[in-house]
C-alpha positions in Angstrom: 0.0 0.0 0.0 1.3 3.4 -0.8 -0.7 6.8 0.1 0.0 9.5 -1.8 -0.9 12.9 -0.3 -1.3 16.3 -1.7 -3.6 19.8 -0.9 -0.8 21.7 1.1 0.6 25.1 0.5 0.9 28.4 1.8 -2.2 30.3 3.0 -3.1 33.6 5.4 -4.8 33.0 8.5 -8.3 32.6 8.3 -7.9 30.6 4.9 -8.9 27.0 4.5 -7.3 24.4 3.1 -8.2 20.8 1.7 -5.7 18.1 1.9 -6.3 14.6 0.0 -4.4 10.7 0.1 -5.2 8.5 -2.3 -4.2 4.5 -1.5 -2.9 2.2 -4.1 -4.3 -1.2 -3.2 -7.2 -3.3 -2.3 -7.4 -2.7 1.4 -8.5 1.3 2.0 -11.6 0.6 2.7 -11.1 -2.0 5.4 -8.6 0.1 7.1 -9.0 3.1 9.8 -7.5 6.4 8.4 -5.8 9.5 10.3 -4.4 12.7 9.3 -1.1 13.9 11.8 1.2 16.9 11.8 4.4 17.5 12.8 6.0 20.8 13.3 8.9 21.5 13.9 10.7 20.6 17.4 7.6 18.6 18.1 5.8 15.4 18.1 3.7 13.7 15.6 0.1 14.7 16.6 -2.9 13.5 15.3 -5.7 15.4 13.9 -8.4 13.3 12.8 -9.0 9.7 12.9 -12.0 8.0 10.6 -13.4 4.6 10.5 -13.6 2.2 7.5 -17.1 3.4 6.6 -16.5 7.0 8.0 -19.5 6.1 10.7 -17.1 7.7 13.9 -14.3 10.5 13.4 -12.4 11.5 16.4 -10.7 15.3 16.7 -8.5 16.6 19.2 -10.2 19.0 20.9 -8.8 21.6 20.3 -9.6 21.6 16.6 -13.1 20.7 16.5 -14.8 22.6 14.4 -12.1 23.3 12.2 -11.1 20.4 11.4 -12.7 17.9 9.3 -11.8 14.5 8.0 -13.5 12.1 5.3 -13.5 9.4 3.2 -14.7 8.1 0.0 -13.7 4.7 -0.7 -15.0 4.3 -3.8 -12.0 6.7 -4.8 -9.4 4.8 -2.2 -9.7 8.8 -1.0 -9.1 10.5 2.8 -9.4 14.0 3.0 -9.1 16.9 5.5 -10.7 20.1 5.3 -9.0 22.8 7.2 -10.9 25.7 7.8 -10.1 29.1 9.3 -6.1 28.2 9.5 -3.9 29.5 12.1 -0.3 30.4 11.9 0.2 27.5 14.9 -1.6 24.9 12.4 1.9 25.2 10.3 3.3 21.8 10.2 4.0 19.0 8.2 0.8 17.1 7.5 0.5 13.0 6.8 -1.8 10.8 6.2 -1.7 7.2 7.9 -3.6 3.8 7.0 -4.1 1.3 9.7 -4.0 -2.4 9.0 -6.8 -4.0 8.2 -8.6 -5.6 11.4 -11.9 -6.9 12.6 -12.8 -3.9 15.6 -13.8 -0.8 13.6 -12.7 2.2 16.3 -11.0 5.6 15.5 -7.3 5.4 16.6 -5.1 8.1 17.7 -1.4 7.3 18.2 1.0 7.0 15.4 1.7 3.6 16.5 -2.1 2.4 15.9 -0.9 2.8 12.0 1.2 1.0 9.4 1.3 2.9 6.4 2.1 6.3 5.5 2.1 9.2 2.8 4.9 11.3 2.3 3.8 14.7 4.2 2.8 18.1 2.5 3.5 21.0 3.8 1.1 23.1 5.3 2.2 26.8 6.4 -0.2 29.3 7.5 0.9 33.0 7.1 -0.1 35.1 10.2 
């Protein structure tokens, strides 16, 4: 499996932005998907979490409401939508695929998932 992300750029605050991953292979829609970040100095963080048929999504709290993640399987697709972007939401952005498995439950920590895109960058001008 390979995820291949893309959407990032540089935006002012107050923009939004969409990131997308697509997933070669046959498993993306038996899999639980995540966005992180990573900025600079600090840990990976995640920043949404979606089950295989997109039924539960799980944010941090403190970007609920801004943050939305989805899915369309059909098109082996996860997206984030990123609205009213802060200069503090500049990071590095990835998107994760978790191994296929029975229990269908949001999952937070880097760990929890196998494979991973390449990261775009996401900087938000202040």
């Amino acid at each position: 499996v390979q995820l291949q992300a893309s959407g990032g750029g540089l935006v002012q605050a107050g923009d939004s932005l969409r990131l997308s991953c697509v997933a070669s292979g046959r498993t993306f829609s038996y899999s639980v998907a995540g966005w992180f970040r990573q900025a600079p100095g600090k840990e990976r963080e995640v920043v949404g979490s979606i089950t295989r048929k997109a039924d539960f999504t799980h944010y941090p709290d403190s970007l609920k409401g801004r943050f939305t993640i989805s899915r369309d399987n059909a098109k082996n697709t996860v997206y984030l939508q990123m609205n009213s972007l802060k200069h503090e939401d500049t990071a590095v952005y990835y998107c994760a695929l978790a191994q296929p498995r029975l229990n269908d439950r949001y999952l937070l920590k880097p760990d929890d998932y196998y494979y991973w895109g390449q990261g775009t960058q996401v900087t938000v001008s202040s």
